[in-house]
N, C-alpha and C positions, 0 to 999 in steps of 0.2 A: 504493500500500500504506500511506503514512505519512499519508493521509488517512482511510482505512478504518477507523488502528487510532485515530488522534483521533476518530472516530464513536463508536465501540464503548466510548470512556473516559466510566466513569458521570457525570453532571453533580453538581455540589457545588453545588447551591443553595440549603442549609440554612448556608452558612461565611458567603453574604451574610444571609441572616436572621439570624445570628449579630453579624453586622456591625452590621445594624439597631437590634440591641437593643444592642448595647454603644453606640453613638450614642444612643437615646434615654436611658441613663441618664446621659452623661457631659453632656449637655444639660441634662436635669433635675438634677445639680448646678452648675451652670453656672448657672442661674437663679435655684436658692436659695442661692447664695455672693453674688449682686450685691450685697443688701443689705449686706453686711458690709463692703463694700470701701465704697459709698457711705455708708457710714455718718455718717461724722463731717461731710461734706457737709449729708444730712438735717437729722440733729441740728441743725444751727446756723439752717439756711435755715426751719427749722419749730419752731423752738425750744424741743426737746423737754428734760424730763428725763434724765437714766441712767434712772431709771427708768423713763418713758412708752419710752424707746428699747429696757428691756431686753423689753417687752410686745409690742411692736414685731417683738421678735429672735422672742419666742417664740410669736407667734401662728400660724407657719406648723403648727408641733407641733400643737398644738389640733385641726386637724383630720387631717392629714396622718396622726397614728398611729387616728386614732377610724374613718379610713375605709379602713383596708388590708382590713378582714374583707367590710366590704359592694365595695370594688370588686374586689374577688377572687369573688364572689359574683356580680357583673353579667358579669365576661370571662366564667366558666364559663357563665354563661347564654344571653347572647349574643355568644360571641365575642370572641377576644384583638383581632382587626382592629378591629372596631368600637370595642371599650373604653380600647384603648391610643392610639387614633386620636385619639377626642377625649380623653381626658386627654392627650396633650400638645395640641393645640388649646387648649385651658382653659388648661393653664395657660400658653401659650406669650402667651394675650392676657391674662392675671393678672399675665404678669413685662409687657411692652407698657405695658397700662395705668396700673401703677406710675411709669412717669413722669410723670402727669397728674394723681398724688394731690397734695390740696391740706393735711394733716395727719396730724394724730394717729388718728382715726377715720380717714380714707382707706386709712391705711397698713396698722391693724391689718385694718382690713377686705380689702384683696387680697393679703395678707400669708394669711389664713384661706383666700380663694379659691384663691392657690398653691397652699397645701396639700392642699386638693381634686381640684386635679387631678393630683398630683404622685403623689397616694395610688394611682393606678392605673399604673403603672408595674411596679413590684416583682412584683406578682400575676401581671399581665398576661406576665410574661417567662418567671415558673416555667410558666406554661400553655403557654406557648408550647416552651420549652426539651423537653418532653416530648409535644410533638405533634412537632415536626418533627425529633427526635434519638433513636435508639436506645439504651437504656440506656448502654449502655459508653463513648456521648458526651457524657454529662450535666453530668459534674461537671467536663470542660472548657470546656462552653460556660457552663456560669453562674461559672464562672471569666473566662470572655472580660466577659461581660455586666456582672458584678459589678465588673470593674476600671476599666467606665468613670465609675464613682463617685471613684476615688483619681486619676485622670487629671482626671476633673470637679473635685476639689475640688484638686489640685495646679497644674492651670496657670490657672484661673479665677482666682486674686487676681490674678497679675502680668498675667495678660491683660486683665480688668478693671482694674488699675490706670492700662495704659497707655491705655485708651479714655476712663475719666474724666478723663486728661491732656489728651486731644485733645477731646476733646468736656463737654460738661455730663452732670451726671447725670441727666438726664431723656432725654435722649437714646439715653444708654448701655442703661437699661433696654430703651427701642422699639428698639434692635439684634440686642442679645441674645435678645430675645421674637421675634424673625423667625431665627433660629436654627431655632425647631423647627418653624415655617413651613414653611421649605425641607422640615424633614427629614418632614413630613407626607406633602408632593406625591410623597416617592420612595416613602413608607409603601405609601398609596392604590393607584399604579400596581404595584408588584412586588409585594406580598406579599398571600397566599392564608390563611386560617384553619390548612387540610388540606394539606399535599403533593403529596394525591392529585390535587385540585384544579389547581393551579400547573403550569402547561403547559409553562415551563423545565425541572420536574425530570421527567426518565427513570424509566424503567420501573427500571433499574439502582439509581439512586441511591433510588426508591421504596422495594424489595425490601429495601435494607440498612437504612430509616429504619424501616421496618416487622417488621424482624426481629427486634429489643427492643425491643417494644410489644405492647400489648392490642391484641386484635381493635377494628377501626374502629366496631364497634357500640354497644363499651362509652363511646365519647365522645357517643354520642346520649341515655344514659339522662338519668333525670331526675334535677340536680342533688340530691346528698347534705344531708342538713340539718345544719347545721355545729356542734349542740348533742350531736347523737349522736356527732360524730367525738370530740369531747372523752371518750369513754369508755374510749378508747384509751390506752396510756399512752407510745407514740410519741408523738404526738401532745405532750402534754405535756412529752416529755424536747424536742420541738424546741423548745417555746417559753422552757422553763427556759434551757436552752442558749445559746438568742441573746439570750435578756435579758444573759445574763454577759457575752457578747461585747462587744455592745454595749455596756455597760457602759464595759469596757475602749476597746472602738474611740473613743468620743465623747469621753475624751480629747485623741486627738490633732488634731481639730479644734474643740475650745471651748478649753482648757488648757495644751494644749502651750507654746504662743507666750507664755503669760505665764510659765510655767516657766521654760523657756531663757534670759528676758531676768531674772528674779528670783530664779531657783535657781541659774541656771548661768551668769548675769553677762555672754550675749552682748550686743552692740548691737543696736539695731533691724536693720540692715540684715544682719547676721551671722545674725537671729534667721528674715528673713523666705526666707534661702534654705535653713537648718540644719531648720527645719519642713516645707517641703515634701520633702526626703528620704525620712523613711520611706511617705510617701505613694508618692512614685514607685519606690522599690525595690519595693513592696507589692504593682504593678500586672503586674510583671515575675515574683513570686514567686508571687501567686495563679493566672495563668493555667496556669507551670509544674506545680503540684500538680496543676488541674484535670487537665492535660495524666497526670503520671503515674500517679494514680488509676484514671484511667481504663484507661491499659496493665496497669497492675496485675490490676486486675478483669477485663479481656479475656485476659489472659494463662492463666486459671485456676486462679492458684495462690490465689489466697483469695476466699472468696464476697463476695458484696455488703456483707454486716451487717462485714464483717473488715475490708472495704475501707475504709469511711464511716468507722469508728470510729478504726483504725490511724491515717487520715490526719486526723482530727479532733485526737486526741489529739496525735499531732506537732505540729501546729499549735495547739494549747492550752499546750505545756510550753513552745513558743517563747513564746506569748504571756503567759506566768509570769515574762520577764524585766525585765517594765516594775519589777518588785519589784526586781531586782537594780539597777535601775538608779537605784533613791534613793540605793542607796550606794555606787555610784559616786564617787571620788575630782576623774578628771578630767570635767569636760565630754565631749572626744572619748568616751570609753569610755561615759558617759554616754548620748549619741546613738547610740552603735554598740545599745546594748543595745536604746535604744527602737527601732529601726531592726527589728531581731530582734522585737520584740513585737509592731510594727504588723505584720508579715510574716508572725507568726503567724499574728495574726486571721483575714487573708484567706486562708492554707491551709485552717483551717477555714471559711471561709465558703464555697470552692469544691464544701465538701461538704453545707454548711450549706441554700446554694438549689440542691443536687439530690435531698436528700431528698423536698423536697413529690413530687416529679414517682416517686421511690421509691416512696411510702407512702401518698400521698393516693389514692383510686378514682379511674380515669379523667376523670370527670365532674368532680371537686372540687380538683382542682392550684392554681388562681389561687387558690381557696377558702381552701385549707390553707396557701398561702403570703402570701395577706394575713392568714391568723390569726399566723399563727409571728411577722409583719413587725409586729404592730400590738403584741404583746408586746415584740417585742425594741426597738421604739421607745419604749416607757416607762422599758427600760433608760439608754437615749441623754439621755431627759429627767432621770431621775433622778440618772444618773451626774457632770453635770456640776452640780449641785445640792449631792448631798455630797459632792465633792472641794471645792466652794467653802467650805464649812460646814466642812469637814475643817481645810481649812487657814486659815481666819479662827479657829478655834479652838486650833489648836498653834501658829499661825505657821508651819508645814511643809508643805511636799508630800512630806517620808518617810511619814509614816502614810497618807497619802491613795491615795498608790503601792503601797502593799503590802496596802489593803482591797483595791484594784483586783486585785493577785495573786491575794488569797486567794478573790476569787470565781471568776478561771479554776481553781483548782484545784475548785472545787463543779464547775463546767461539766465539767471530766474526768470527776469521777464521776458526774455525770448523764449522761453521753454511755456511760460502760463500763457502767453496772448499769440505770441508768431505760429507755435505750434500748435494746428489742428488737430483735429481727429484724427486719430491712428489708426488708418485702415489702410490696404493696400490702394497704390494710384491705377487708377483704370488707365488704360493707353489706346483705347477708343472712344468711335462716340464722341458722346456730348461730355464723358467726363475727363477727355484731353485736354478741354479747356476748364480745369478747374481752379485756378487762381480765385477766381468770385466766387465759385462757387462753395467753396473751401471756406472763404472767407465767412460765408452765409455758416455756413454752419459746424462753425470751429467750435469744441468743446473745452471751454478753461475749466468747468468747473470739477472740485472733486465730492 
């Protein structure tokens, strides 16, 4: 009998594709954190500038944010399998071959190629997140997926540090770059596009992935063209949104660590365990949202558009308290705040990459989340530009902290009034033209 009823229990084999993806992203920070830690290494052995070195830092950006809309663009067309496959491929032999650069052009040059393939990540996971999950699981799994970024950039310095201990940095790179090697061969062999596909999951566990979702048909149409979705103005409240986010997030890894040790008077070594903090609480707090979000919205008591918003806004007001925390007296209280802020971000961001897989057509998921992704990365580029500027000008990080606030407070109101209702965009018809009509009948309320 206790065999029969282990048969009849439906297969979970969308918790390991979940798994998947939270490994390839914590990988692909893991790869673009190496630089930083080999840094001063570099620098000396190649006899770079600050400046050749900060070209260095930032050429990954260059292309990384310019190609989230077209590799979002190739997954919907052919396939998250395919596109996500070789973008880590690419770049797993982009971080590899970095130990074999001979300079300055070397550097910037596979520092550009990282980013290349790095770009197909993000896209690739919202398309996935909504093929293989029913609505009411969404915003927990790209809470899983999403946190392997704060786990990636939390143990990747000390992990990296102690490899450049024992090893060269040339080395270290060709290690790390077989990293996603490995995670390719288990990519290749387990995982299917479709569920339907995928001969591990059950008729069972089919029926529930299928049960909030479009019919199988609408994933065969022909991709959406990504000029018309802009006429949307969902659309636009996502990308407003995670620009601010972002904004805010990209603090806490360009700026933090100079903070703590120049505002807040830690040591280096006080400095390098006080920083990874809010990264790791962040990992633990974003999955949990995903997690209650989702009970929430299965529960019945409030629709979708109530869900997204309720839990966005929580997570924005926390992340309002990086302001409170320039005027912070002590340190401790100080970190407790930012701790709160970073923990924000990623409440909302659990709702942040479930949206696409909400609101994009079928067809256009990866689409719509490497548009939203390629925005919110201009935020990350900008952000850490004028808080430098901020505070090469005051001598302060109080002002530079509380621009930082005062754009999660824009992000709330772009998230309560810009963002309509959360339903998929029609791409015919009369509801191609939905800017007005959207407008008519935007739902703030919760």
């Amino acid at each position: 009998m206790q065999q029969t009823a282990q048969r009849r229990r439906p297969s979970r084999v969308r918790w390991w594709v979940a798994g998947l993806m939270w490994a390839a992203i914590a990988i692909n920070y893991i790869d673009r954190t190496v630089l930083s830690a080999a840094a001063p290494r570099i620098q000396s052995e190649f006899h770079l500038s600050a400046v050749e070195m900060g070209v260095v830092m930032s050429a990954f950006f260059w292309s990384y944010a310019l190609l989230q809309l077209p590799a979002g663009m190739l997954a919907d067309r052919f396939g998250q399998k395919k596109v996500l496959g070789f973008a880590v491929l690419w770049w797993s032999l982009a971080t590899a071959a970095t130990g074999i650069a001979s300079g300055f052009r070397s550097l910037v040059a596979l520092r550009v190629a990282l980013g290349i393939g790095e770009a197909g990540a993000y896209p690739s996971n919202a398309g996935i997140a909504t093929r293989w999950f029913p609505r009411q699981e969404r915003a927990r799994v790209a809470g899983i997926f999403d946190s392997g970024s704060k786990l990636g950039g939390a143990v990747a310095l000390p992990l990296i540090a102690a490899m450049l201990a024992a090893f060269d940095w040339k080395l270290t790179f060709v290690l790390t770059g077989l990293l996603g090697i490995v995670w390719l061969a288990v990519w290749l062999i387990t995982f299917t596009d479709s569920p339907a596909d995928n001969k591990r999951v059950d008729a069972d566990e089919l029926a529930h992935i299928e049960s909030g979702q479009n019919a199988r048909s609408a994933w065969r149409a022909a991709p959406s063209d990504w000029r018309r979705l802009l006429a949307h103005r969902n659309i636009w409240a996502m990308c407003i949104g995670f620009f601010m986010i972002n904004y805010n997030s990209y603090f806490f890894i360009t700026w933090l660590p100079t903070y703590l040790v120049k505002a807040r008077g830690l040591t280096l070594m006080e400095m390098g365990w006080v920083a990874s903090l809010p990264l790791l609480a962040s990992i633990v707090v974003e999955v949990a949202a995903g997690w209650a979000s989702d009970r929430v919205y299965a529960s019945g008591r409030l629709s979708l558009t109530a869900t997204r918003k309720l839990f966005l806004v929580i997570g924005l007001v926390m992340a309002s308290s990086i302001g409170l925390a320039a005027y912070a007296h002590s340190a401790v209280v100080a970190v407790l705040l930012l701790i709160v802020a970073k923990s924000g971000t990623t409440v909302a961001a659990s709702q942040v990459w479930a949206l696409p897989g909400d609101v994009a057509p079928p067809n256009a998921v990866s689409m719509v989340a490497g548009l939203q992704n390629m925005v919110s990365n201009l935020g990350g580029v900008i952000g850490p530009i004028v808080t430098g500027a901020i505070v090469a000008a005051t001598g302060s990080f109080v002002p530079a902290l509380v621009v930082s606030s005062a754009l999660i407070g824009i992000a709330i109101l772009n998230y309560l009034f810009l963002l309509g209702r959360v339903e998929p965009i029609q791409t015919s018809g009369h509801a191609t033209n939905s800017l007005n009509h959207e407008q008519r009948n935007a739902d703030v309320s919760f």
